[in-house]
N, C-alpha and C positions, 0 to 999 in steps of 0.2 A: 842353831841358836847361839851360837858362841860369838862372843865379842857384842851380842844385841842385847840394848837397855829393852827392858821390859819396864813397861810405866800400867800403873791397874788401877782403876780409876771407881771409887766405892761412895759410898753417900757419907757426906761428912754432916749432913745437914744444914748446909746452905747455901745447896743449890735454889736457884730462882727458877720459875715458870717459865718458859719462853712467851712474849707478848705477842708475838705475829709481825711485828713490827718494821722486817725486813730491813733492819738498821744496821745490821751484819756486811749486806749487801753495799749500802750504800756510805754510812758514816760511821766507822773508817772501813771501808772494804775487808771483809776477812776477820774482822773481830766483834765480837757480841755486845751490845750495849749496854748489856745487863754487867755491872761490878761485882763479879764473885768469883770464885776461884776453880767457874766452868767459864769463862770468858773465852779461853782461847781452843774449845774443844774444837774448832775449823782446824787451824794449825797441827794440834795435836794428830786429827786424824787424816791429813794430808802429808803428814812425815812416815805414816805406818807403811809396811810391807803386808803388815797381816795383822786381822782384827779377830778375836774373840771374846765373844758376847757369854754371860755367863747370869743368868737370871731365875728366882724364884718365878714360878708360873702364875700368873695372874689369873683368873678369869679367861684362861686359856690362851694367854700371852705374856711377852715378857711384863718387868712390872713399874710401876707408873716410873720410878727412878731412872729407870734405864730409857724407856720412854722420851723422856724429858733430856737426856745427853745427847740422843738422835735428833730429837729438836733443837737442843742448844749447838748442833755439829752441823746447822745447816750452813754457816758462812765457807763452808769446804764446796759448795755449791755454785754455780756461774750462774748468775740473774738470767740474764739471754733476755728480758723482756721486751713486749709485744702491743703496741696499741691497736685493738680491733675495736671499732664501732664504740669508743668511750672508753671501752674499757682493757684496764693491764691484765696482759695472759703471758704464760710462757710462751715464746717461740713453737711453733709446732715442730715436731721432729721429723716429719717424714712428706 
């Protein structure tokens, strides 16, 4: 661990919901839409070597906060989308 920035990333209370909105994806590729200071959790968690998750148990998982940084980390994700019969799906993977 030497010479590595450690960045810890805690509730500062105002983080935003994720919408579902897939705006990460699309406009601007890689960054979140949502204005708050988890915008760039894609970025963030594509520069890691190594992640540790560190959470109070919820209802037998991690807790809504953390949650929600995994949803706001989806633009670290590659669309791959797929039109079947109308409708967008992921790519199949196999």
């Amino acid at each position: 661990m030497k010479n590595e920035e450690v960045v810890v990333i805690s509730d500062d209370g105002t983080i935003k919901d994720c919408i579902g909105c897939f705006g990460c994806w699309l406009k601007p590729p890689g960054l979140c839409v949502l204005k708050d200071n988890y915008q760039t959790m894609g970025a963030l968690l594509g520069a890691t070597s190594s992640l540790l998750i560190i959470s109070k148990c919820t209802y037998g998982t991690y807790s809504p906060f953390i949650r929600n940084v995994l949803d706001r980390s989806l633009p670290y994700i590659h669309p791959d989308f797929t039109k079947r019969e109308g409708e967008i799906h992921h790519k199949l993977r196999f």
